[in-house]
TIDO-417614 format. One record per residue (C-alpha): residue in one letter; x, y, z. Coordinates in steps of 0.1 Angstrom, whole numbers. Layout:
<atoms>
a|X|Y|Z .
...
</atoms>
This chain:
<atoms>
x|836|1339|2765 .
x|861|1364|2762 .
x|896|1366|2789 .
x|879|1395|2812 .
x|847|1377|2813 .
x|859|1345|2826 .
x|886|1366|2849 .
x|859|1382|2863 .
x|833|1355|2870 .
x|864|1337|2887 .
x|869|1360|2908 .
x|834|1369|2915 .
x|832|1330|2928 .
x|864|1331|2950 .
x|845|1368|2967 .
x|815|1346|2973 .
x|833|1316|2987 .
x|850|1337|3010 .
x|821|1356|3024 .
x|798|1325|3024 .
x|817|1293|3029 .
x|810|1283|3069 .
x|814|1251|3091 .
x|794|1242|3115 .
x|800|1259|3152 .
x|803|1245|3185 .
x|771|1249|3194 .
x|738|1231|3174 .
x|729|1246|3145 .
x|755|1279|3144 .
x|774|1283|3121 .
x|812|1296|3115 .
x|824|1318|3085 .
x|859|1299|3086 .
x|875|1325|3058 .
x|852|1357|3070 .
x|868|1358|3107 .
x|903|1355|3087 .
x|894|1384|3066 .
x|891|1406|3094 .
x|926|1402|3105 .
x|940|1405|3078 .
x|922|1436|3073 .
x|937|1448|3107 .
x|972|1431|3100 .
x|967|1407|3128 .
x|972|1378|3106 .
x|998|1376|3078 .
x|988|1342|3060 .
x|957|1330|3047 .
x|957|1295|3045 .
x|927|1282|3016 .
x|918|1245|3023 .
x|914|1227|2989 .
x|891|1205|3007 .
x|868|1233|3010 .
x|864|1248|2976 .
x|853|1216|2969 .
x|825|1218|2987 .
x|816|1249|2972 .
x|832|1240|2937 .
x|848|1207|2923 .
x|856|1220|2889 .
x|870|1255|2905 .
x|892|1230|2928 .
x|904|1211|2900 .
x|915|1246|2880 .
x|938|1256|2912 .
x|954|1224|2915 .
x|965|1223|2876 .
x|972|1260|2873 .
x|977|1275|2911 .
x|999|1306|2903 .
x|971|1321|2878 .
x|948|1312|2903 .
x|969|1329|2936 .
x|972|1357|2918 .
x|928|1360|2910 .
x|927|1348|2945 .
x|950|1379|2963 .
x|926|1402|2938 .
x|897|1392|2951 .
x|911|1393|2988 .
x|923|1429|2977 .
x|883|1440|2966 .
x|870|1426|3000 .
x|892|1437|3029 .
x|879|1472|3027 .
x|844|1456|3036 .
x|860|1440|3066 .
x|882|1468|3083 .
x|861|1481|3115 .
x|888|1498|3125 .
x|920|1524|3115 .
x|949|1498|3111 .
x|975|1510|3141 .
x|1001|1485|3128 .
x|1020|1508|3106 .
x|1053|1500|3086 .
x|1073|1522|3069 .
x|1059|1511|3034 .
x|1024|1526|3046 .
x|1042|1560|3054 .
x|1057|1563|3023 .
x|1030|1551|2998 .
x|1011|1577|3019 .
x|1029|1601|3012 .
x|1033|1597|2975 .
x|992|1600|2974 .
x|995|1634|2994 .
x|1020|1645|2969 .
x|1001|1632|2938 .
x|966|1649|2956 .
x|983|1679|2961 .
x|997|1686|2923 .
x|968|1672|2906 .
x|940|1682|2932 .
x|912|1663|2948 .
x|890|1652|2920 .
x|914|1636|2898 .
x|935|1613|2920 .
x|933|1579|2909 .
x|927|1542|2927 .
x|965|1531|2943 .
x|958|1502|2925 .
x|959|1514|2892 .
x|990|1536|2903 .
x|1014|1514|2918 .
x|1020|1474|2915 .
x|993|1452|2939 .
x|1024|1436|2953 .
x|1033|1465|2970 .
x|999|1477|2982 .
x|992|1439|2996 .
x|1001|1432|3031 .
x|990|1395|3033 .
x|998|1361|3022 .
x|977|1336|3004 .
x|988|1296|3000 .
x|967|1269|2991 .
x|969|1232|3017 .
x|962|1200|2998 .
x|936|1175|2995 .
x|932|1155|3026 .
x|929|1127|3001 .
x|961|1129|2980 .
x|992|1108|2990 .
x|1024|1127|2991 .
x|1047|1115|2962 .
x|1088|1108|2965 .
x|1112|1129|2941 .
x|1123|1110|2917 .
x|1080|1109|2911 .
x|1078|1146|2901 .
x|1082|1151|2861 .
x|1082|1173|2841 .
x|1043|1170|2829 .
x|1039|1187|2868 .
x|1053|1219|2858 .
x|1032|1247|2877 .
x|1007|1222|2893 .
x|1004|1218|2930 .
x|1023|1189|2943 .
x|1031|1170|2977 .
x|1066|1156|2981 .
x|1077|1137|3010 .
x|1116|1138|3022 .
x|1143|1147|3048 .
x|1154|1182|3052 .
x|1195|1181|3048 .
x|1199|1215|3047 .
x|1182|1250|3059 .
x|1200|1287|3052 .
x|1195|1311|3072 .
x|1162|1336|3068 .
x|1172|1362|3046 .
x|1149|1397|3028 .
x|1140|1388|2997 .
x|1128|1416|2972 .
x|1097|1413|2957 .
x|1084|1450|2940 .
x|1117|1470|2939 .
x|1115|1512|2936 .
x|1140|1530|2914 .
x|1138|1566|2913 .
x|1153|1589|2878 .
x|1180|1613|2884 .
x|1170|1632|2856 .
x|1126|1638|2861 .
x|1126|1624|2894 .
x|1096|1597|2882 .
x|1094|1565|2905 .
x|1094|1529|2883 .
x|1078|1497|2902 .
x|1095|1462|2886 .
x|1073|1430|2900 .
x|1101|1402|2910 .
x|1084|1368|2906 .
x|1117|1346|2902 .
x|1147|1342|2922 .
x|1168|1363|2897 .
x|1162|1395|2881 .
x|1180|1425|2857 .
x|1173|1455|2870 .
x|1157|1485|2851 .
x|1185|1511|2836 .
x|1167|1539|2818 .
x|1140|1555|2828 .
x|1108|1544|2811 .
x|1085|1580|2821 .
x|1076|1600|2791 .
x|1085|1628|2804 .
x|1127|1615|2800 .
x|1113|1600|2765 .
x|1103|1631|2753 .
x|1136|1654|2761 .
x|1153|1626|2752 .
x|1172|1628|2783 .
x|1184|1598|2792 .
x|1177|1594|2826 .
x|1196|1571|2850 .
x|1172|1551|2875 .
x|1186|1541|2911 .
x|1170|1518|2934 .
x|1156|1534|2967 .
x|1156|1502|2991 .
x|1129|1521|3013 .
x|1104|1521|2988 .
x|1113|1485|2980 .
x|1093|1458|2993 .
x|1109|1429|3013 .
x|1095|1391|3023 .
x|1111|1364|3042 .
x|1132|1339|3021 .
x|1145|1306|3031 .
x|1162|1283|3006 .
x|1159|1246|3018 .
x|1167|1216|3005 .
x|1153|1178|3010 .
x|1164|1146|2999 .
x|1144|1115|2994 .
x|1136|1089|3021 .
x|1157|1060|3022 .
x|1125|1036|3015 .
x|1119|1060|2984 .
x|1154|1051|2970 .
x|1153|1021|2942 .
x|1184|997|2952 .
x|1220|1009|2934 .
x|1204|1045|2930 .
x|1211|1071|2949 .
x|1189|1098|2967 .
x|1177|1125|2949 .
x|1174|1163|2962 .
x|1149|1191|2956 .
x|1152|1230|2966 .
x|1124|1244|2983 .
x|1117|1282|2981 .
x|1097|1295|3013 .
x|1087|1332|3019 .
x|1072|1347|3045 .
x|1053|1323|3073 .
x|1061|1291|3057 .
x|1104|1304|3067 .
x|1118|1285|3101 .
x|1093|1255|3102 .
x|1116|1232|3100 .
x|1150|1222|3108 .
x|1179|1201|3092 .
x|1167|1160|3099 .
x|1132|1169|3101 .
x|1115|1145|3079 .
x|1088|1168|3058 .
x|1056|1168|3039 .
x|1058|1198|3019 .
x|1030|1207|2990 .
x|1038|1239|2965 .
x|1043|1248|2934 .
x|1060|1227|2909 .
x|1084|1256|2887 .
x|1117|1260|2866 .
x|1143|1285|2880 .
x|1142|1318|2852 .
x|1175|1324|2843 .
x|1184|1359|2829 .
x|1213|1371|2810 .
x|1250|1351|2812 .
x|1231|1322|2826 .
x|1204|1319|2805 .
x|1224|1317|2772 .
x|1247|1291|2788 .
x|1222|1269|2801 .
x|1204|1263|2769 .
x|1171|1242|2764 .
x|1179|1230|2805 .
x|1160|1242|2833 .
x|1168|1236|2870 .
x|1133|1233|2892 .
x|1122|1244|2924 .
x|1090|1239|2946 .
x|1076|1272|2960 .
x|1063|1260|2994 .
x|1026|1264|3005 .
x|1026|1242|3031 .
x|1049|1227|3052 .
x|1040|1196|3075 .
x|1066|1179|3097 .
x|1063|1139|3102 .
x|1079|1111|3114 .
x|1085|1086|3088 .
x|1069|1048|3101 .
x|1036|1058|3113 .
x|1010|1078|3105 .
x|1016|1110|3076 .
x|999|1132|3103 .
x|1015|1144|3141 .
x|1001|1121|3165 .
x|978|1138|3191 .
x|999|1146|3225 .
x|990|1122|3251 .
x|968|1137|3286 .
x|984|1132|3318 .
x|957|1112|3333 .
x|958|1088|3303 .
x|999|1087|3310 .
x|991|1082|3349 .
x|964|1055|3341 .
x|994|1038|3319 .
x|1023|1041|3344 .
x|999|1030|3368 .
x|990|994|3352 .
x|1009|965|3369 .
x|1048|951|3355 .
x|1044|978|3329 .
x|1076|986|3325 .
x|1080|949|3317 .
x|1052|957|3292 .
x|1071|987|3271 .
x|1100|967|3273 .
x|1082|932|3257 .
x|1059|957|3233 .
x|1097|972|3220 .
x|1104|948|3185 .
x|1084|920|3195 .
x|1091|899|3164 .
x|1125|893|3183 .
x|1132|868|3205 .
x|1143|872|3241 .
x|1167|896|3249 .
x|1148|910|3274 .
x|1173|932|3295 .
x|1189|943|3263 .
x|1155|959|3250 .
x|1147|975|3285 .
x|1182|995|3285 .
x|1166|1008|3249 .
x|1136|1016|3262 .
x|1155|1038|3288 .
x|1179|1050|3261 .
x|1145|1060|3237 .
x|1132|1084|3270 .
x|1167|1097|3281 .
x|1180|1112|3314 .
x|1176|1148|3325 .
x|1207|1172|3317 .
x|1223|1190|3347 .
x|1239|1225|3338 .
x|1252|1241|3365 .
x|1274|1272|3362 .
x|1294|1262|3328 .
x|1291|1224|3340 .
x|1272|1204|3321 .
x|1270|1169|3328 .
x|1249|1152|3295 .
x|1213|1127|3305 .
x|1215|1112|3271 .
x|1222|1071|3273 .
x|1249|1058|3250 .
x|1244|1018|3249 .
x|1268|992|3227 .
x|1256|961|3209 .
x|1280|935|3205 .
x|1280|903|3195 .
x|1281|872|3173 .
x|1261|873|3139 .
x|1226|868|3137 .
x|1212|879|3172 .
x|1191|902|3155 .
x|1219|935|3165 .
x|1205|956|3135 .
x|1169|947|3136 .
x|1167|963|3169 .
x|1186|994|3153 .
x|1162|995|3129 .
x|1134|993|3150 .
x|1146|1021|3171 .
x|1151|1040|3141 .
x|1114|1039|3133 .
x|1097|1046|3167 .
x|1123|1071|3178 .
x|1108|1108|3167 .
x|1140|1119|3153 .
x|1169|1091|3146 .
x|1200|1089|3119 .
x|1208|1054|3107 .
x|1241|1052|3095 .
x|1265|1021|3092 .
x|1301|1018|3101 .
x|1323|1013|3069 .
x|1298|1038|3050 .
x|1307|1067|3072 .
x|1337|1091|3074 .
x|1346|1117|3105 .
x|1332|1144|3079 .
x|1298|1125|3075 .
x|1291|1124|3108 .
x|1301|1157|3123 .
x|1299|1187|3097 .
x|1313|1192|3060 .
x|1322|1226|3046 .
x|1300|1234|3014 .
x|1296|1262|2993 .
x|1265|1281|2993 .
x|1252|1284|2958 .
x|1233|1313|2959 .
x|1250|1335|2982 .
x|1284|1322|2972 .
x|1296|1318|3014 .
x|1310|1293|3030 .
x|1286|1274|3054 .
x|1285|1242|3073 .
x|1262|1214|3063 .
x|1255|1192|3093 .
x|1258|1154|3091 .
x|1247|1124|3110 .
x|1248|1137|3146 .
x|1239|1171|3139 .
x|1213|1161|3122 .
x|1204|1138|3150 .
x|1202|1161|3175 .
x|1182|1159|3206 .
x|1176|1126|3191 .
x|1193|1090|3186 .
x|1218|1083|3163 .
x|1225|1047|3153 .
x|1256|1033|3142 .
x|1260|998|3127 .
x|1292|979|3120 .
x|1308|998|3147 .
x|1339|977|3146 .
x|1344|983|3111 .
x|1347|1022|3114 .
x|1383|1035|3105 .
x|1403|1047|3137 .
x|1400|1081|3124 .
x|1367|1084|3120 .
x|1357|1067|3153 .
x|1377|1094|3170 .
x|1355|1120|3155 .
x|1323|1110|3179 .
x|1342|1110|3213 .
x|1335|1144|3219 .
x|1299|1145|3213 .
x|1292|1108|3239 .
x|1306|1134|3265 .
x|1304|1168|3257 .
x|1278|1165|3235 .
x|1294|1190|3211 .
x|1313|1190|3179 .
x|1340|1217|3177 .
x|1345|1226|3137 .
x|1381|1246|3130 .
x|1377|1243|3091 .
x|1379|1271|3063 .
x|1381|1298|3086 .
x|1348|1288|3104 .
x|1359|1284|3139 .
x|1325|1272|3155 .
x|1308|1244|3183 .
x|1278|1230|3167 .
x|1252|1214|3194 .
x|1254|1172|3190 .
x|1229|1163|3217 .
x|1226|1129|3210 .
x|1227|1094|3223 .
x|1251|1069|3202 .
x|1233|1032|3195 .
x|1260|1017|3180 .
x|1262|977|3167 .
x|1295|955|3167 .
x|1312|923|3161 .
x|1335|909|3178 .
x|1376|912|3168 .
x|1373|877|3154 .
x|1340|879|3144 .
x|1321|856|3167 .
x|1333|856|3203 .
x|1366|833|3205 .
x|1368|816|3239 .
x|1405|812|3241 .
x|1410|847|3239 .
x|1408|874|3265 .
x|1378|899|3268 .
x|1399|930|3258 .
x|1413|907|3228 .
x|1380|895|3217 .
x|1365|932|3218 .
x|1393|956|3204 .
x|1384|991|3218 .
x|1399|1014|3230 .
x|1394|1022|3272 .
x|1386|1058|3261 .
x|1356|1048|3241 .
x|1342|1020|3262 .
x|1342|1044|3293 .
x|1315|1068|3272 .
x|1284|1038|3266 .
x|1268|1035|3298 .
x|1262|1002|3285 .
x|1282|976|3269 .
x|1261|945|3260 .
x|1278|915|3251 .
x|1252|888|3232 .
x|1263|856|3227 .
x|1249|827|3208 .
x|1253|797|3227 .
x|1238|763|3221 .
x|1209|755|3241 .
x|1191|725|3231 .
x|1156|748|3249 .
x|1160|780|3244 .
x|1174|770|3205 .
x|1136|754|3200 .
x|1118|780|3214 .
x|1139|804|3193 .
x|1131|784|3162 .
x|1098|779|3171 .
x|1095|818|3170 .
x|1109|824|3142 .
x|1092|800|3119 .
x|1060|819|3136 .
x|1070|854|3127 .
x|1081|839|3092 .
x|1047|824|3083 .
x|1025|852|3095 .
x|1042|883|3096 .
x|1035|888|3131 .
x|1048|878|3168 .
x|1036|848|3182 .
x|1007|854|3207 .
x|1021|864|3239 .
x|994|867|3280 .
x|1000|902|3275 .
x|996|921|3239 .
x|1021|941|3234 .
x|1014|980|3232 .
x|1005|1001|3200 .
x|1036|1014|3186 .
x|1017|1051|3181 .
x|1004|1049|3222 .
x|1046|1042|3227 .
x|1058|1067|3210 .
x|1030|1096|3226 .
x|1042|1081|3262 .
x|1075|1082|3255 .
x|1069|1114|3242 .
x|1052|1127|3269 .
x|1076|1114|3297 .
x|1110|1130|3281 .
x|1083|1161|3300 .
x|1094|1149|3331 .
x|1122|1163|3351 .
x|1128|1138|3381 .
x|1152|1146|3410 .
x|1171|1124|3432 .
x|1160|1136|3465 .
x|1190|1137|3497 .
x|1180|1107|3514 .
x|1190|1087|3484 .
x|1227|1105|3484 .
x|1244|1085|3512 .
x|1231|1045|3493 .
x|1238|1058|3460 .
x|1275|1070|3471 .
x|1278|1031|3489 .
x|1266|1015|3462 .
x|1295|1029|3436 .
x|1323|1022|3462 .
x|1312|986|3467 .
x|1313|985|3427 .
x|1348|998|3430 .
x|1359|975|3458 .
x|1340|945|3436 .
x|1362|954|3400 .
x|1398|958|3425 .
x|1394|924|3435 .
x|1374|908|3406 .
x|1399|895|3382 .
x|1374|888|3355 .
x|1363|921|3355 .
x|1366|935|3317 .
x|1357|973|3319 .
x|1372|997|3333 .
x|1354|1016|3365 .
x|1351|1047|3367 .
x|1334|1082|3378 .
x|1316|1078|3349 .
x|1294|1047|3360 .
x|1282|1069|3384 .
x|1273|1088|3361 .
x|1249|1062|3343 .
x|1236|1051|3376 .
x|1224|1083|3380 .
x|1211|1087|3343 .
x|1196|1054|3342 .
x|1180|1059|3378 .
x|1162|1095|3367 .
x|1152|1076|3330 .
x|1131|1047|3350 .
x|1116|1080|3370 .
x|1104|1092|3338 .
x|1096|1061|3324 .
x|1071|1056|3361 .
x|1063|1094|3352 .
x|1070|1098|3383 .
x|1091|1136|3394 .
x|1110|1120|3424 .
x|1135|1090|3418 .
x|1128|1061|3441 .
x|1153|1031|3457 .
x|1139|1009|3436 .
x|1150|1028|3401 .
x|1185|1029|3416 .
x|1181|993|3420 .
x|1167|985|3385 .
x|1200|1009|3372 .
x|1224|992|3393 .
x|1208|952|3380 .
x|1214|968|3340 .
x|1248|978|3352 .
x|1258|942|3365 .
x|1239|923|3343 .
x|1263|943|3311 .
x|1289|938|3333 .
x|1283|899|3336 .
x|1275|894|3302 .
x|1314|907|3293 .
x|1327|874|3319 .
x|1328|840|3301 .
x|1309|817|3327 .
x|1315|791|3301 .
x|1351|779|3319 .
x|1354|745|3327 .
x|1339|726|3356 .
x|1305|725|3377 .
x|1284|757|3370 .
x|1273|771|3403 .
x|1232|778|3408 .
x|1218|811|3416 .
x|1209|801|3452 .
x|1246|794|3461 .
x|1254|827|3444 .
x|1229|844|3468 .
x|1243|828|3498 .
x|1278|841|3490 .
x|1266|876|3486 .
x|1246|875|3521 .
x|1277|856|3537 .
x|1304|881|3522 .
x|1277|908|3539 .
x|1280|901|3567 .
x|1316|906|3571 .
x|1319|882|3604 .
x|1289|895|3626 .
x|1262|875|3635 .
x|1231|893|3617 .
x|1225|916|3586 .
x|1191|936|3579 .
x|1167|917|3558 .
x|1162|948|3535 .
x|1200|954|3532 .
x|1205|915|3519 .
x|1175|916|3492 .
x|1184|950|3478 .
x|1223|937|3476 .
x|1211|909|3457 .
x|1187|926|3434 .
x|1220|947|3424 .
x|1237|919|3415 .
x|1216|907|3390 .
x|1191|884|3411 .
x|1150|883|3413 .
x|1132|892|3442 .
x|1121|852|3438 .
x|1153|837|3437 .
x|1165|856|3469 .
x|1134|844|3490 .
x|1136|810|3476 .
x|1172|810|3489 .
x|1164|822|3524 .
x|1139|801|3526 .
x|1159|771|3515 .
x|1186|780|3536 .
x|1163|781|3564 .
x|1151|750|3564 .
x|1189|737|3564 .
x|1193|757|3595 .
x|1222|782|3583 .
x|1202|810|3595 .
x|1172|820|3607 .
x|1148|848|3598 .
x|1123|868|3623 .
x|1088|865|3625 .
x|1084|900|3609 .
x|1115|892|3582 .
x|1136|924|3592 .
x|1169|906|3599 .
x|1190|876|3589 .
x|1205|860|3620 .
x|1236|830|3614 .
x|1233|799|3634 .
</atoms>
């Protein structure tokens, strides 16, 4: 069969799949031309892109399927024809959508109708380049079936094929006109030349190649008329592999993406990417051609774009309903839930993974004015080795929807903040973010804190508070946005905690940098003939089946966390006025408390207010709830204390007091010498300090019985005997 024939007959099978090829409707038995409807906007230039769903010409064709996914230029290209031959059986309507391309390609036909009169003007098509004429876009989406593949997976034998590749955008430029059919016009015969642009590079045409300057011999000069010209979107972007993708001792490897038109500003720098196209080598012309010899750089020119989140399903998890997130909130001790369904192969540490459940959903931002005070949680991890510090980083790393993981000695002030780079196509200077830009409005986690160079720590005070990073580099004077909270993972000075040293010894910080985390968790591992066989006990479990021990309650589905987590960073709780006045007590009895508390180890200051507040408006969303309650404050306030106590060494010599006596202290030091407190006022005091509703009404109740005090029949007030 000869080259037309078969061109033809292609094309003649892409006209009928597009007028025929339906799915069923939404009512029984209609039916819905999925590619006719399309075809009418793009006849009226309501729609831009035409989207063809490989999946689909299979259904109509396997064989014609297989063709576009071994040769999908050829077959893009018999595609827009056929698109081209239909449209005009689809307009209903005069387009009112006019650009200036339309005016002057109509005027060119008047001209040309004029001169040569009415019966000899020719088709457009045959006059001037189809990539001028064409107003639409067609890509092709991949098989639902076929897995996307890393970089270092795409060889050379892929060369024009469509391909999937999975990775991490690093860098985006910014959307720029790209010239696809450019215009020159002669100086000497006034003839208009049309050059196609298919690459990224191209020589433009010199002499003018009419016959009428070939036959004078004239020589004429051409010179590119940019209105004529026709422009798409271009975005150069580039991706780098996965850290799972990355064989050990290698390291990542990076592939440019081309996108024009609606595949530009889909994606931003950290977004972790599916991404099908077309598998090509960058055509080099003139000086750089000869010098690159038998080497060809590649590119993928992007069809379709997808954005992920790597460690759980390829595809975006469906949004959660607000019923289904009430019904959830609404289940009893579910925040205990989240908190035991976050790593559950862990043991213990209970407190420690309900502050990073509250650091995963976030506080709400105030900006007030030019103020703005940050909601973003910044919590510290240290402690002695092996209490499983980095396994709840990396756990938070996977269920967070966008996190950086980044470790300590690995990482330089420039790697975390912005570097200074050199555009190679446009030749400009531009800024390529790095951890915490790329982390923004998301987490960034930082292990082997301590070991960070002085320098370098100093980079990331000004994003915990301002949430900014100021760049005066090159003679780019900028503030790129860092809205991010800091995880960050530490040993000790001497690396397990040394009793006969002080706190501020044993942690090595400096006061400006422990006043940013909200939190500062101190986890020590201290023989315990119990809690060391129960810990044992788990981990042999885990280690023999791959899985956490069974538990009364199952913890939740890591996809249903991460849509209700989702769905609550929605909420915007406020702290309503009759709060103001306990809130306000609250932080000057924590002041009072670290004046005369000479074990206190941190520093107290407006800015555990501050995290009061945050943490407070966090457990609102977490209850996705809109109005902040006494008993979040409460809940902040028992984190705060209980990261507060962990910093004191209750290891010092002598008899180790019991909760209850604790208790009575607080409710004796209450009272401050009169004969009665408020029930309410004792139990909520209590709570704050790090105690259970049980262990306070089991001390009453002892205490009772001794006849210390008494309570009343409706247990409103505490009265001393």
């Amino acid at each position: 069969m000869a080259t037309a024939d078969i061109y033809n007959d292609v094309k003649e099978k892409f006209k009928q799949f597009l007028s025929e090829f339906s799915v069923p409707g939404k009512s029984k038995g209609s039916k819905v031309h999925k590619y006719g409807t399309q075809l009418v906007g793009l006849a009226h230039r309501e729609q831009t892109a035409l989207y063809i769903d490989t999946d689909d010409v299979t259904l109509f064709d396997e064989e014609l399927s297989q063709e576009i996914l071994g040769n999908t230029l050829r077959y893009e290209k018999l595609m827009c024809d056929a698109i081209s031959d239909l449209l005009p059986d689809y307009q209903q309507h005069e387009v009112a959508n006019r650009d200036s391309l339309d005016v002057y390609i109509h005027h060119r036909l008047t001209l040309e109708a004029n001169n040569r009169g009415s019966d000899e003007v020719r088709d457009p098509r045959n006059q001037y380049p189809p990539e001028l004429l064409r107003r639409f876009e067609v890509y092709f989406t991949p098989p639902e079936h076929q897995k996307p593949l890393s970089i270092r997976q795409i060889s050379a034998d892929r060369i024009g094929t469509l391909v999937t590749v999975r990775g991490t955008v690093t860098r985006a430029t910014e959307v720029k006109p790209a010239m696809t059919v450019a215009t020159y016009t002669c100086d000497q015969c006034g003839a208009e030349t049309y050059q196609p642009i298919t690459g990224i590079q191209f020589n433009p045409i010199e002499m003018c190649p009419s016959k009428e300057c070939q036959t004078n011999k004239s020589n004429g000069r051409l010179h590119l008329q940019t209105r004529g010209s026709k422009f798409v979107k271009f975005q150069d972007i580039k991706i780098q592999e996965d850290s799972d993708q990355v064989p050990v001792g290698d390291t990542p490897r990076i592939m440019t993406l081309i996108c024009r038109g609606e595949n530009t500003r889909l994606c931003q720098p950290g977004d972790h990417v599916n991404v099908t196209g077309v598998f090509l080598p960058i055509q080099r012309q003139g000086f750089r051609a000869t010098m690159g010899g038998l080497m060809s750089d590649t590119f993928l020119q992007v069809h379709f774009l997808e954005r992920i989140k790597r460690g759980f399903e390829e595809t975006s998890l469906d949004p959660i309903s607000e019923d289904e997130a009430l019904a959830l909130a609404g289940e009893p001790l579910f925040y205990d839930k989240l908190a035991a369904s976050l790593a559950p192969e862990i043991y213990g540490h209970d407190d420690v993974k309900k502050a990073l459940l509250l650091l995963l959903v976030g506080g709400v931002d105030r900006d007030s004015q030019g103020m703005k005070i940050r909601g973003n949680l910044n919590i510290c991890l240290m402690g002695d080795p092996g209490v499983a510090k980095s396994q709840l980083l990396s756990y938070i790393d996977r269920i967070a929807t966008r996190c950086q993981y980044t470790t300590g000695r690995g990482s330089t002030g420039v790697g975390l903040t912005a570097a200074v780079m050199k555009d190679p196509i446009t030749g400009e200077m531009i800024l390529e973010g790095g951890a915490l830009v790329l982390a923004d409005r998301g987490i960034c986690c930082i292990d082997e804190f301590d070991k960070m160079n002085e320098s370098d720590r100093t980079a990331i005070h000004e994003v915990m508070e301002q949430q900014t990073i100021s760049i005066a580099k090159a003679g780019i004077l900028t503030t790129l946005n860092a809205r991010v909270s800091i995880l960050a993972a530490a040993n000790p000075a001497f690396g397990r905690y040394n009793l006969k040293k002080t706190v501020e010894q044993n942690i090595q910080l400096p006061a400006a940098l422990l006043s940013r985390f909200d939190l500062l968790w101190l986890i020590r591992d201290k023989p315990d003939a119990n809690a060391d066989l129960r810990l044992a006990q788990h981990i042999t479990y885990v280690h023999q089946h791959s899985t956490h021990p069974p538990r009364e309650v199952d913890p939740l589905d890591p996809d249903l966390m991460k849509r209700y987590i989702t769905a609550c960073k929605q909420k915007v709780p406020v702290i309503p006025e009759s709060l103001t006045e306990y809130i306000v007590s609250t932080y000057v009895e924590l002041r009072k408390n670290a004046r005369e508390d000479p074990r206190n180890a941190t520093f107290t200051s407006a800015r555990n207010l501050l995290a009061v507040l945050r943490l407070s408006t966090a457990l609102a969303r977490l209850r996705f709830a809109d109005v902040v309650e006494k008993e979040d404050i409460d809940e902040a306030n028992r984190l705060m204390e209980m990261s507060k106590t962990s910093l004191v060494d209750d290891d010092s010599k002598g008899p180790k007091a019991r909760p209850l006596d604790m208790i009575y202290s607080i409710i004796r030091s209450l009272s401050s010498g009169s004969d009665s407190i408020r029930y309410d006022d004792a139990r909520q005091r209590c709570i704050a300090k790090g105690f259970n509703n049980n262990q306070f009404t089991e001390c009453v109740e002892e205490y009772e019985r001794l006849n210390v005090w008494a309570v009343n029949t409706a247990r409103t007030k505490i009265t001393f005997i």
